[in-house]
VOVEXPA-618194 format. One record per residue: x, y, z of N, C-alpha, C, O in turn; residue number from 1. Coordinates in Angstrom, 1 decimal. Atoms other than C-alpha are relative to their C-alpha. Example, Ala and Ser with C-alpha at 12.3 -4.5 7.8 and 13.67 -1.06 7.14 Angstrom:
# residues 2
0.9_-1.2_0.0_12.3_-4.5_7.8_0.9_1.2_0.0_1.9_1.2_0.7_1;
-0.9_-1.1_0.0_13.7_-1.1_7.1_-0.8_1.1_0.8_-0.3_2.2_0.9_2;
//
This chain:
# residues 218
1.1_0.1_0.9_-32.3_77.9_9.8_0.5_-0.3_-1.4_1.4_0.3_-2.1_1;
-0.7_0.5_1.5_-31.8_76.0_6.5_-0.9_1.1_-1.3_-2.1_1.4_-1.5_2;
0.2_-0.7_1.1_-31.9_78.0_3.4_-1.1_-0.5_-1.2_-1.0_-1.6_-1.7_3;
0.8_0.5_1.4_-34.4_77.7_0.5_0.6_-1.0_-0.4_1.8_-0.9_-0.4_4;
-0.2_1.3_0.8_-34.0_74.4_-1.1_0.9_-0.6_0.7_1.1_-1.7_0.1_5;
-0.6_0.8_-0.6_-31.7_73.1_1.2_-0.2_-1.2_0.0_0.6_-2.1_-0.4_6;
0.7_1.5_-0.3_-33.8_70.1_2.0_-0.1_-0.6_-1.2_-0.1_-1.8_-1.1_7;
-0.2_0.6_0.9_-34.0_69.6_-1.5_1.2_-0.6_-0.4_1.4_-1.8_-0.6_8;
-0.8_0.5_0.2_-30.9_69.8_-2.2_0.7_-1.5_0.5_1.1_-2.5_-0.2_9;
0.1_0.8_-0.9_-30.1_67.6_0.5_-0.4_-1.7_-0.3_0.1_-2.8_-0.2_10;
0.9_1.9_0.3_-32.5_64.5_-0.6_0.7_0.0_-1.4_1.7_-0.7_-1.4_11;
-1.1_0.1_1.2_-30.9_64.7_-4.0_1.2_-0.8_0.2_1.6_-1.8_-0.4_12;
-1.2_0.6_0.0_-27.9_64.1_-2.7_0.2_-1.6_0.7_1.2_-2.3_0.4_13;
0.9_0.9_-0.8_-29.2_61.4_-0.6_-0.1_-0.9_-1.3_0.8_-1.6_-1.7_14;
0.4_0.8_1.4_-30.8_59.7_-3.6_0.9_-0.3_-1.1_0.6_-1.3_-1.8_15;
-0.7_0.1_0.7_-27.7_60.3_-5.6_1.2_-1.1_0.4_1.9_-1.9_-0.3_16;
-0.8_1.4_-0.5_-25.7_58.2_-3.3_-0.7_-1.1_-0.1_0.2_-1.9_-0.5_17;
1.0_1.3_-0.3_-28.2_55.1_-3.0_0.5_-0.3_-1.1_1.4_-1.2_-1.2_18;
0.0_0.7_1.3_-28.3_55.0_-6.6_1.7_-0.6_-0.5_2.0_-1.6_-1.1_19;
-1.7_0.1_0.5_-24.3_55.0_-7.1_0.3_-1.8_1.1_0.6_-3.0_0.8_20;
0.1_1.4_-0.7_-24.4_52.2_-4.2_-0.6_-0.9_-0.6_-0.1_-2.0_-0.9_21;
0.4_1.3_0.2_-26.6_50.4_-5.4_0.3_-0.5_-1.2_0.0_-1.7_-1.3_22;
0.0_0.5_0.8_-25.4_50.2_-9.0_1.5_-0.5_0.2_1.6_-1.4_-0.7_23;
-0.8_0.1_-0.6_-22.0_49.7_-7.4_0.0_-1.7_0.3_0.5_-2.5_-0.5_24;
1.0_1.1_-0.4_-23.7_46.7_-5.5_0.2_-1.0_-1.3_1.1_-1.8_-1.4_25;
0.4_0.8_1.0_-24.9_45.2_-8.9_1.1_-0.4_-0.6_1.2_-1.5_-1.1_26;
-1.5_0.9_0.8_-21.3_45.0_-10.4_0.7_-0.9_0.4_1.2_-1.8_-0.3_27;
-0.3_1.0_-0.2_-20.1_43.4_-7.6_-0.6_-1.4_-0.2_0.1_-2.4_-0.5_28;
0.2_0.8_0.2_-22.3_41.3_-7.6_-0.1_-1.3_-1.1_-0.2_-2.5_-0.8_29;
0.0_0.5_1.4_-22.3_40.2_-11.4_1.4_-0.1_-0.5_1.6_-0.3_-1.7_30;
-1.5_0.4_0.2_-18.2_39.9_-11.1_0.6_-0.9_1.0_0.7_-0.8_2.2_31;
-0.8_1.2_-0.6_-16.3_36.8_-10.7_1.2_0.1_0.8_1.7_-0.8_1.4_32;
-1.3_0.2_-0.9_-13.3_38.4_-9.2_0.2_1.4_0.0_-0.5_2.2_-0.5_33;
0.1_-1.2_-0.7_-11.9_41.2_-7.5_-0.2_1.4_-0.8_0.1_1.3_-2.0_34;
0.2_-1.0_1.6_-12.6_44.6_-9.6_0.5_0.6_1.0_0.1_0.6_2.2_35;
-0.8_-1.5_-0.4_-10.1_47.6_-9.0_-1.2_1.1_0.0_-2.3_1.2_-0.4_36;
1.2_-1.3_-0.4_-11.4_51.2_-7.9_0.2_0.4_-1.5_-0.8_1.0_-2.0_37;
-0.2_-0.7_1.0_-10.0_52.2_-11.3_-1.2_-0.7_-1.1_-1.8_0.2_-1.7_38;
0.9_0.8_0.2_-12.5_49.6_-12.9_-1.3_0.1_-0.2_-2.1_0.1_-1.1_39;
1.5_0.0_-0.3_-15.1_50.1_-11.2_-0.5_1.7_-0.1_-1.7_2.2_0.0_40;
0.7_-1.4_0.3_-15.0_54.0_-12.0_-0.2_0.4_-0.9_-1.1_1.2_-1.2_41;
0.3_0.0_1.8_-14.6_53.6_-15.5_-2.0_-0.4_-0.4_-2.9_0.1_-1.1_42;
1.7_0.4_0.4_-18.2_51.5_-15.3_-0.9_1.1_0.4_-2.0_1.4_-0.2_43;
1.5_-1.0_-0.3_-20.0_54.1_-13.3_0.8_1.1_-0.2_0.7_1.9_0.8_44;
-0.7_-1.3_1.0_-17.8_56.9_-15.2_0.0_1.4_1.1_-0.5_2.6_1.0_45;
-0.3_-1.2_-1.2_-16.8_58.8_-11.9_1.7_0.3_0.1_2.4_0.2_-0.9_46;
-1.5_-0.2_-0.7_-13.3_59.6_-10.3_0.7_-1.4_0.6_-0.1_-2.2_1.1_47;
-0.8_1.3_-0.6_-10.9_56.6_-9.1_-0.6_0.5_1.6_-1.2_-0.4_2.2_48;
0.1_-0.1_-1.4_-11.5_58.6_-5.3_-1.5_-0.4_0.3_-1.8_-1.1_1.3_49;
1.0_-0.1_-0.5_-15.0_59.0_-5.5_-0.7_-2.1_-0.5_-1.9_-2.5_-0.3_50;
0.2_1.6_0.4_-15.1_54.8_-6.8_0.6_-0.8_1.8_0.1_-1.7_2.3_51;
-0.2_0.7_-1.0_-13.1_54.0_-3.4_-1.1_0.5_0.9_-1.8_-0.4_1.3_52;
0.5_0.0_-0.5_-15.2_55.8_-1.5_-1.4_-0.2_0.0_-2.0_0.0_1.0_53;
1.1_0.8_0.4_-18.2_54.5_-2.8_0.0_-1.4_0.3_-1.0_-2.2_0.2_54;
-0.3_1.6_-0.2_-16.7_51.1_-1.9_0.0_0.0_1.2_-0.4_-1.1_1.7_55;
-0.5_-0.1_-1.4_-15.9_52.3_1.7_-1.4_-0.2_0.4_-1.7_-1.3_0.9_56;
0.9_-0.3_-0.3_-19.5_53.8_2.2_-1.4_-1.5_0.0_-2.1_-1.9_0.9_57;
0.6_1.5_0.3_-21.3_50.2_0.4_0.6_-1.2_1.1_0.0_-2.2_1.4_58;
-0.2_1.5_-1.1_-19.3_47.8_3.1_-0.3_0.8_1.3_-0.5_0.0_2.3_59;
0.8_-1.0_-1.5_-20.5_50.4_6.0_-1.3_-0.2_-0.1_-1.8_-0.6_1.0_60;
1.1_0.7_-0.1_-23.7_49.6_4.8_-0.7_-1.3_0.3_-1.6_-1.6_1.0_61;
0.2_1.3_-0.2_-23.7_46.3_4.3_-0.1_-0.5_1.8_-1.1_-1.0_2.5_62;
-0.3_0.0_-1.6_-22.4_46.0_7.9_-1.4_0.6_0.8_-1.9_-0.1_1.6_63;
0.5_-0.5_-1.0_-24.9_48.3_9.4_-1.6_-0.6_0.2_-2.3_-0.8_1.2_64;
1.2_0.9_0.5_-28.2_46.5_7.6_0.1_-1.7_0.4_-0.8_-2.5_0.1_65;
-0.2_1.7_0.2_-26.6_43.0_8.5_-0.2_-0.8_-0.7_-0.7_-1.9_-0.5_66;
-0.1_1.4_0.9_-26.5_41.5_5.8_0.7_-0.8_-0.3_1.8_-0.7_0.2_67;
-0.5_1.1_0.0_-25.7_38.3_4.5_1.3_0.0_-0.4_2.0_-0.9_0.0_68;
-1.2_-0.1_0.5_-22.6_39.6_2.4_1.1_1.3_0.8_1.0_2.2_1.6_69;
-1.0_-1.2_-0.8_-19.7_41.6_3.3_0.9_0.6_-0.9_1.5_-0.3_-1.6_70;
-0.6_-0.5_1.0_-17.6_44.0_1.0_1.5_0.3_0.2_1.9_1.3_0.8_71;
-1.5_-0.3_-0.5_-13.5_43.6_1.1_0.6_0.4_-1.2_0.1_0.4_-2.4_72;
-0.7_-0.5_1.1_-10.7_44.9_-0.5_0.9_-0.9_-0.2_1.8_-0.6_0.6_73;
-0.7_0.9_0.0_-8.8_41.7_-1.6_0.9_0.2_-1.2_0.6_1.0_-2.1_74;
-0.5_-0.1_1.7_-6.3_41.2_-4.3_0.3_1.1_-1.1_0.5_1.0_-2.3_75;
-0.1_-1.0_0.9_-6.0_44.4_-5.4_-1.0_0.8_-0.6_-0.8_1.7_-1.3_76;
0.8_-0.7_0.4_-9.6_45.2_-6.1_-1.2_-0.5_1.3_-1.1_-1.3_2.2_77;
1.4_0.6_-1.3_-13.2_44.7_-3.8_-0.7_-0.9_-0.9_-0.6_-1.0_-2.2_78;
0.3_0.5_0.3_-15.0_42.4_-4.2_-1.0_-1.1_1.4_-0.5_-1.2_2.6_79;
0.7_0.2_-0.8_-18.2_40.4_-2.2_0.3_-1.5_0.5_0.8_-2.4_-0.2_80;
-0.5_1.3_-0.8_-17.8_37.6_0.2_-1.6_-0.4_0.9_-2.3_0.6_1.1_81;
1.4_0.1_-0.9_-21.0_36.0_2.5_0.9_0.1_1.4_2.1_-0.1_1.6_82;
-0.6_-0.2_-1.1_-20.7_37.0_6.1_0.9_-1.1_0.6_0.7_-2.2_0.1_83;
-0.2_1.1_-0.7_-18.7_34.9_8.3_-0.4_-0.7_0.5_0.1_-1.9_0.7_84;
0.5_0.4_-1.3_-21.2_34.5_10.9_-1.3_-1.3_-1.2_-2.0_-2.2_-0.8_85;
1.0_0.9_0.9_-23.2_32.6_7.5_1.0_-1.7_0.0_0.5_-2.8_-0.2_86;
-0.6_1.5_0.4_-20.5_29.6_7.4_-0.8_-1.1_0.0_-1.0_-2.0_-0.8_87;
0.3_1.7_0.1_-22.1_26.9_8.6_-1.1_-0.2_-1.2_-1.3_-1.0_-2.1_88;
1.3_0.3_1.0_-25.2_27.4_6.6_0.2_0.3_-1.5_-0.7_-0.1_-2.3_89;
-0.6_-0.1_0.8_-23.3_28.5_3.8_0.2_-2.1_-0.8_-0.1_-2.9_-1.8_90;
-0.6_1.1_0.4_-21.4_25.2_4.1_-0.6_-1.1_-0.1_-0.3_-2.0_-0.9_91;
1.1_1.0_0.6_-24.6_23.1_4.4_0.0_-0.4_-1.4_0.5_-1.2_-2.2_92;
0.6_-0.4_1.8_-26.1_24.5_1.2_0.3_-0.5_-1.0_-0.3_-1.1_-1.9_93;
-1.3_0.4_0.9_-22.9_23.8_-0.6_0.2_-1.6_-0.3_0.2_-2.2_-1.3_94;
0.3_1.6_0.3_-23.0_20.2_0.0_-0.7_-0.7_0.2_-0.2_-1.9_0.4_95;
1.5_0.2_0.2_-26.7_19.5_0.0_0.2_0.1_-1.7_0.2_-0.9_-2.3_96;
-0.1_-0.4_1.3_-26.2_20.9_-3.5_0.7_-0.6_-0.9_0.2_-0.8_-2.0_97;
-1.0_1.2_0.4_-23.3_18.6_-4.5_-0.5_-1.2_0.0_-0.1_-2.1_-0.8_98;
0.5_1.2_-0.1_-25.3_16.0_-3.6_-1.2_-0.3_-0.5_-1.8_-1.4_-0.4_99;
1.9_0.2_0.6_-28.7_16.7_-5.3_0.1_-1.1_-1.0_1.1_-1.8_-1.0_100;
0.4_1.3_0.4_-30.0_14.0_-7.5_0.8_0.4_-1.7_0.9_1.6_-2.1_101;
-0.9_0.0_1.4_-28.1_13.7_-11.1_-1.4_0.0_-1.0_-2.4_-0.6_-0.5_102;
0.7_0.0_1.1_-30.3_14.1_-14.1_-0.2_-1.3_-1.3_0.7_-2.0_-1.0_103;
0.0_0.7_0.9_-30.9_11.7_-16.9_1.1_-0.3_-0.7_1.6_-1.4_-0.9_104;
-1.0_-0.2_1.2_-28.5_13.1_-19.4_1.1_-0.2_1.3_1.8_-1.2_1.2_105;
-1.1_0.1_-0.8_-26.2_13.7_-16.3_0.3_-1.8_0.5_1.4_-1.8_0.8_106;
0.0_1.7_-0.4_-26.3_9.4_-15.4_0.4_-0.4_-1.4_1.2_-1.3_-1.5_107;
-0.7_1.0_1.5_-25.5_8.7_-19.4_0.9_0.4_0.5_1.4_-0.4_1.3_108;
-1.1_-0.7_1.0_-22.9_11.3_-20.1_1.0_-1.3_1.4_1.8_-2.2_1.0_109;
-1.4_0.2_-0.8_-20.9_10.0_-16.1_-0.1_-1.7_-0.4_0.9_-2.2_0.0_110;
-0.4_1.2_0.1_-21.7_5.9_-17.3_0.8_-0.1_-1.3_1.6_-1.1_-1.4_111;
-0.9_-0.1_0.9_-20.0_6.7_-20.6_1.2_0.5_0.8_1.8_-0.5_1.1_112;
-1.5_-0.3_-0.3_-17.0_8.2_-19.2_0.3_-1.2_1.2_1.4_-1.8_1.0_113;
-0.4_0.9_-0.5_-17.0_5.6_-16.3_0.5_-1.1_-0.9_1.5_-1.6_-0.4_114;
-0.2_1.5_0.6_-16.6_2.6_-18.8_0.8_0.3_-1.2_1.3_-0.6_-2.0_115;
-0.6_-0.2_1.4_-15.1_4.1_-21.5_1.1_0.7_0.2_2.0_0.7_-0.6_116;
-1.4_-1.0_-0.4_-12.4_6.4_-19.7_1.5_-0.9_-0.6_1.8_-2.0_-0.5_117;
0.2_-0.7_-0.3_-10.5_7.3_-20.7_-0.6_0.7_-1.4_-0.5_-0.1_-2.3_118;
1.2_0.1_1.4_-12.9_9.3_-23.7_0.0_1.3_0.1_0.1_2.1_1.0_119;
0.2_-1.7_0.1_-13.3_12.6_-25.4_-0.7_0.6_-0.1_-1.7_-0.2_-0.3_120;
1.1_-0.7_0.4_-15.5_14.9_-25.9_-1.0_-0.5_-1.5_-2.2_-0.3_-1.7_121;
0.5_0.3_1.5_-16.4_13.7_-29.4_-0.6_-1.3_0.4_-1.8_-1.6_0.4_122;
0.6_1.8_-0.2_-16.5_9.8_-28.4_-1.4_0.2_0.8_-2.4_-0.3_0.2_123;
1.0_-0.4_-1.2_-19.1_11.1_-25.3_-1.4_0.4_-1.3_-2.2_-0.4_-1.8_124;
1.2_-0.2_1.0_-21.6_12.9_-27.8_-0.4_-1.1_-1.8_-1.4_-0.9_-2.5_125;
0.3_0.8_1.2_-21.5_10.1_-30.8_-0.8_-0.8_0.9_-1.8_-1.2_0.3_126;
0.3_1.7_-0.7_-22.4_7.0_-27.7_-1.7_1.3_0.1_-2.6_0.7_-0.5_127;
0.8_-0.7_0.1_-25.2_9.8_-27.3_-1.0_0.6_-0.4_-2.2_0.8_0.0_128;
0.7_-0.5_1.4_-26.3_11.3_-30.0_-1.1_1.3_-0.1_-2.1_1.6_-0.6_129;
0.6_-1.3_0.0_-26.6_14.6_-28.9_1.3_0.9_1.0_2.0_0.5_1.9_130;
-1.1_-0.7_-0.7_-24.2_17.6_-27.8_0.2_-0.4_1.7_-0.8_-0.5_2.4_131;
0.2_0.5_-1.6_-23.2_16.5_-24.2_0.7_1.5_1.0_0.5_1.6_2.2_132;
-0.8_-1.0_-0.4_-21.1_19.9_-23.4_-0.3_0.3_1.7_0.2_0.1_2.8_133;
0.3_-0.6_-1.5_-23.2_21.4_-20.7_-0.1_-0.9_0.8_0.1_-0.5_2.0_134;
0.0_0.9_-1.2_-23.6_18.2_-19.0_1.2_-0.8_0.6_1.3_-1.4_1.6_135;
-1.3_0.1_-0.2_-20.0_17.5_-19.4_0.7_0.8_1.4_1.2_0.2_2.3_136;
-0.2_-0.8_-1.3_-19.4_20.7_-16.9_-0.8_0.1_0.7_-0.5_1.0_1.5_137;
0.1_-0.2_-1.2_-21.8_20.3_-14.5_0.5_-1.3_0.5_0.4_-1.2_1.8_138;
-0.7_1.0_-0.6_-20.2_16.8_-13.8_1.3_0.1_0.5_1.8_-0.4_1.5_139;
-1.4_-0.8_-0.2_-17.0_18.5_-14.0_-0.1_0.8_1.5_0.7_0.7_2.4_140;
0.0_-0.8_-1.3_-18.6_21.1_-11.2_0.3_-0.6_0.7_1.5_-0.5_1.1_141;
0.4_1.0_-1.1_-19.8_18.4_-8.9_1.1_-0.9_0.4_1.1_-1.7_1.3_142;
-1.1_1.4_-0.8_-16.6_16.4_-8.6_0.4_-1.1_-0.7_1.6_-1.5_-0.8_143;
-0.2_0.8_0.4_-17.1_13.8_-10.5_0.3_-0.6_-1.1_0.2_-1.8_-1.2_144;
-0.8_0.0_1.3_-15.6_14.1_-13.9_1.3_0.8_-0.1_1.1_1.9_0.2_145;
-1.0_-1.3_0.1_-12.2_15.9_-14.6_0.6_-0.6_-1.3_0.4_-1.8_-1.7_146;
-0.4_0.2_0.9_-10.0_16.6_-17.4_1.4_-1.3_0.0_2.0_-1.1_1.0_147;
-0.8_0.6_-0.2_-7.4_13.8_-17.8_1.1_-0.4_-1.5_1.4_-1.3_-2.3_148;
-1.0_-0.4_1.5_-4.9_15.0_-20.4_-0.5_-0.3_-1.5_-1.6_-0.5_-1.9_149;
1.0_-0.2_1.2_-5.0_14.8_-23.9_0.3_-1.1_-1.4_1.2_-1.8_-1.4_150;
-0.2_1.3_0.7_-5.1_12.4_-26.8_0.7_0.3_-1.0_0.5_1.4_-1.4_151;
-1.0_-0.4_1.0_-2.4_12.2_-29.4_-0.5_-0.3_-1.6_-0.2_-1.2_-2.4_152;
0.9_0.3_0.9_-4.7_12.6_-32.1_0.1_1.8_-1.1_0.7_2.8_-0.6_153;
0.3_-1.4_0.3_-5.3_15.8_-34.6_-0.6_0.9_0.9_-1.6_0.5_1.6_154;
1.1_-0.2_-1.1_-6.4_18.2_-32.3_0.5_0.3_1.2_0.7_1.4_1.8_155;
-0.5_0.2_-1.4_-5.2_16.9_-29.3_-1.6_0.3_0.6_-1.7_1.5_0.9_156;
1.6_-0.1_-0.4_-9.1_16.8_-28.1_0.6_-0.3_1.8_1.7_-0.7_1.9_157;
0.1_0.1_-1.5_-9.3_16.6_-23.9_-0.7_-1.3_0.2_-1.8_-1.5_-0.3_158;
0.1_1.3_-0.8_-9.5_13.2_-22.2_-0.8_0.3_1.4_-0.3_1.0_2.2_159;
0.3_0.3_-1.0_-12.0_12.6_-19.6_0.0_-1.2_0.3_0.2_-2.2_-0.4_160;
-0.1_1.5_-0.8_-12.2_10.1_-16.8_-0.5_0.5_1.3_-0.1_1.7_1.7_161;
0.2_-0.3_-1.9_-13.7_10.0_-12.9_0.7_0.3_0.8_1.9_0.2_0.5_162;
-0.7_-0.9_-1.0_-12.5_11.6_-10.0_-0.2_-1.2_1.1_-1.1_-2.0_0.8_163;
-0.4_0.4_-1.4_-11.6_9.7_-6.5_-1.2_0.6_0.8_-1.4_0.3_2.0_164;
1.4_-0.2_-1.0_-15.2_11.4_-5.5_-1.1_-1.0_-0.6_-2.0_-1.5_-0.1_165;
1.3_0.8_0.2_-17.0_9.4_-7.9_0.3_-1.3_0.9_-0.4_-1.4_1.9_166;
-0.2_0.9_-0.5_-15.5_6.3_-6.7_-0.7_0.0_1.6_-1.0_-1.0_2.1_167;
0.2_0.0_-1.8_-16.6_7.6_-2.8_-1.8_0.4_0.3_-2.5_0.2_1.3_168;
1.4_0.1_0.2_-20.2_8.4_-4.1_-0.3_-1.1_-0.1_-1.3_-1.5_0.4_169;
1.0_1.2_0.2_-20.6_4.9_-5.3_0.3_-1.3_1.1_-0.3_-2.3_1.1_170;
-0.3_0.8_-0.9_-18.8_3.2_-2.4_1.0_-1.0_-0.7_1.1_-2.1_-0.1_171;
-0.4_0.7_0.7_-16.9_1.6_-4.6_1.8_0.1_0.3_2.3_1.2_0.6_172;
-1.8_0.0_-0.6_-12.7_0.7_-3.9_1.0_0.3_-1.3_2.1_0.8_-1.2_173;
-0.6_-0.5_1.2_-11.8_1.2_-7.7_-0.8_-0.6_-1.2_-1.7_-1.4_-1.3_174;
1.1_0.2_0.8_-13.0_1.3_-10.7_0.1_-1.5_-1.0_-0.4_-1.6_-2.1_175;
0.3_1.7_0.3_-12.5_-2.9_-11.4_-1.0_-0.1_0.5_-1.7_-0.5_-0.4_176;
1.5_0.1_-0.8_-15.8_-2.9_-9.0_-0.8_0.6_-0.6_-1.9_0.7_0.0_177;
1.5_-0.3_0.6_-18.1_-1.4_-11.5_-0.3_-1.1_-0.5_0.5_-1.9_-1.0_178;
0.6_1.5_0.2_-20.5_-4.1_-12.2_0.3_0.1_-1.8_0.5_1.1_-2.5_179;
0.1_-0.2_0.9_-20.4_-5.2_-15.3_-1.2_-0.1_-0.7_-2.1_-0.8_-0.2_180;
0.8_0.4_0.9_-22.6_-4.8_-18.1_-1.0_-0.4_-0.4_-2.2_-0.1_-0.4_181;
0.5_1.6_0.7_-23.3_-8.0_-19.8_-1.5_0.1_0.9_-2.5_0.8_0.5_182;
1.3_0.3_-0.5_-26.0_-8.9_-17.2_-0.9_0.8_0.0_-1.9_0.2_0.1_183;
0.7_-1.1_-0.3_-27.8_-5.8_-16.9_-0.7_0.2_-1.6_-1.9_0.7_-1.6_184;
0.3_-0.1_1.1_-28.0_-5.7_-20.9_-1.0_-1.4_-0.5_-1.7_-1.4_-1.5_185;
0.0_1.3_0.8_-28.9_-9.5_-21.2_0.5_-0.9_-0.9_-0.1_-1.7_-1.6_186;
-0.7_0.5_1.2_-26.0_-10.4_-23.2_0.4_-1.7_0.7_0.5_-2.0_1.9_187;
-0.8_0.9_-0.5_-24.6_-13.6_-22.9_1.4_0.0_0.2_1.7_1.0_-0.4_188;
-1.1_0.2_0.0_-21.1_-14.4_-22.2_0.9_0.0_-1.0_0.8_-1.1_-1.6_189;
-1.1_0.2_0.9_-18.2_-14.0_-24.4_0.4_-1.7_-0.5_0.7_-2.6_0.3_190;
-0.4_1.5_0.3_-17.6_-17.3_-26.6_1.3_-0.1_0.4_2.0_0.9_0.4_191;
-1.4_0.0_0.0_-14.2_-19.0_-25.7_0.3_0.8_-1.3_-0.5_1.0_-2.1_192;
-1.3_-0.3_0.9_-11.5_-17.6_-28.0_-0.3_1.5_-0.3_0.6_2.2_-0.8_193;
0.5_-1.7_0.2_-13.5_-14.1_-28.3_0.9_1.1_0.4_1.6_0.8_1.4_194;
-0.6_-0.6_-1.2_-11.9_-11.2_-27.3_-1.0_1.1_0.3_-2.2_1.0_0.2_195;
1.3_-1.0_0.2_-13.6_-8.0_-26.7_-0.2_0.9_-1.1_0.5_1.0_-2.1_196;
0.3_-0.8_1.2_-15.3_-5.6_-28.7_1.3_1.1_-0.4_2.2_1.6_0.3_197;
-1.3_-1.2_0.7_-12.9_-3.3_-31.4_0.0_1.4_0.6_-1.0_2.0_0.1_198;
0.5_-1.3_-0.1_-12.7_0.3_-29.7_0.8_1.0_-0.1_0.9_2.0_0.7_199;
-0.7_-0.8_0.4_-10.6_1.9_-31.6_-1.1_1.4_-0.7_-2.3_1.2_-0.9_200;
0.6_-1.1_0.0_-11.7_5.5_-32.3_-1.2_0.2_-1.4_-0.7_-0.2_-2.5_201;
1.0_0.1_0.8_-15.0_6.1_-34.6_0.4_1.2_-0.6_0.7_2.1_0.1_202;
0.0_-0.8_0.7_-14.7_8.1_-37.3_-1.7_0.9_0.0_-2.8_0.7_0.4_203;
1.2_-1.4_0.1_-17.0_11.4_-37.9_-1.4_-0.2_-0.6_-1.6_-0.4_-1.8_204;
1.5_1.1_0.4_-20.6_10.3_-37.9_-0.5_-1.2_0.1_-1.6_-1.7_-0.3_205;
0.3_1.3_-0.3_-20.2_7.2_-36.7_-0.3_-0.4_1.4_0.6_-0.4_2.2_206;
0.6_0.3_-1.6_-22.4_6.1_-33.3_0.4_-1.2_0.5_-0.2_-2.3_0.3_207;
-0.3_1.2_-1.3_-20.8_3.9_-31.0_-1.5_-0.6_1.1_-2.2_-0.1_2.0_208;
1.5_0.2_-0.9_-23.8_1.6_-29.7_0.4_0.3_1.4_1.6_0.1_1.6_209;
-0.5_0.4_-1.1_-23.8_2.2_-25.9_0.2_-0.8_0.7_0.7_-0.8_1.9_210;
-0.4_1.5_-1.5_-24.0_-1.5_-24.8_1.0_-0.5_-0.4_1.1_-1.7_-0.2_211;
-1.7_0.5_0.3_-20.0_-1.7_-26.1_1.0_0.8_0.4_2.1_0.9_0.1_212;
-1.5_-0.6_-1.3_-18.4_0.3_-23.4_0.9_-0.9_0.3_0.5_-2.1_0.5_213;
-0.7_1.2_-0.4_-15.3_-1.4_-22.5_0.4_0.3_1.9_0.3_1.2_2.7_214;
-0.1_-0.6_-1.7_-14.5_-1.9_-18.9_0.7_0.3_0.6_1.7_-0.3_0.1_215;
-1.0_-0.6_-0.3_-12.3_-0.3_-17.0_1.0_-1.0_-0.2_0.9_-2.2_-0.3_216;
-1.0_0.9_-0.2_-8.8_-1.2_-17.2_0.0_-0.2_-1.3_1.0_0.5_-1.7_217;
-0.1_0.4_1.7_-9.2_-2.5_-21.1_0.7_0.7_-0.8_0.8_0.3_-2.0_218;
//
């Protein structure tokens, strides 16, 4: 026979675990990389023991609910992973997603760096004429922009240029096969003796039109 308040006590304790799980839960989930037990006891201001075994107890659940993630101890700290048995559909997702449709700003920022590579951050936002940053990294995500060293300039600013995926998105064998230009703008042809446009670097405040990309190779 259980004693006066037992049962309370009992659900308390009960309740007191969920909540430690589940705020547990939330850290992992809102950290990019493995978090130590010492870490993670500091955040929920317990014991280093009672942080492992709060970690033990959270991947026993996971497991027993089946869910989609799974809780290991990698690297020196835990940290969440999607089940195994998720791969393929995982691996869909992933490159369904790689492949979604590019944006407006995302189609300037990658035909400026195609034609102009290799180009910096500064050059990219003047042909533009507006901060390009965030659309700089999600091109960067997706594959098809990377950093490509750096310019011997004050500074030393970061050089972009295309990836070996852009080239395999547009079918294309190198980047001499982007079409050019001219026709697409309506320009006419270069007079004999012309050479091409000046594209030495624009000083601060000064907008590079965008129909004076040079083309690859230049």
């Amino acid at each position: 026979m259980r004693k006066p308040g037992a049962a309370g006590t009992e659900a308390g304790t009960n309740s007191s675990n969920t909540t430690d799980t589940r705020a547990l839960e939330a850290l992992l989930f809102v950290s990019d990389e493995p978090l130590t037990s010492s870490v993670i006891a500091q955040a929920l201001e317990t014991e280093r023991k009672t942080a492992e075994e709060l970690c033990d107890r959270l991947a026993r659940e996971l497991e027993d609910r089946g869910s989609g993630v799974v809780l290991r101890n990698v690297a020196g700290g835990w940290r969440l992973f999607t089940h195994p048995d998720t791969a393929a559909e995982v691996e869909r997702f992933v490159l369904s997603s790689r492949q979604a449709r590019l944006t407006k700003a995302a189609l300037e920022t990658l035909a400026i760096v195609a034609y102009k590579q290799p180009v910096t951050r500064h050059q990219i936002t003047s042909i533009r004429g507006v901060n390009s940053d965030g659309v700089l990294r999600a091109l960067q995500d997706k594959g098809l922009v990377e950093e490509a060293g750096r310019e011997e300039t004050p500074g030393r600013p970061a050089l972009f240029a295309t990836t070996p995926s852009f080239l395999e998105r547009l079918g294309l064998p190198s980047l001499a096969a982007l079409p050019s230009l001219a026709p697409l703008l309506g320009l006419d042809a270069e007079e004999p003796g012309e050479g091409p446009a000046d594209e030495t670097e624009q000083g601060p405040g000064t907008t590079t039109p965008a129909s004076e990309p040079a083309e690859p190779g230049d």
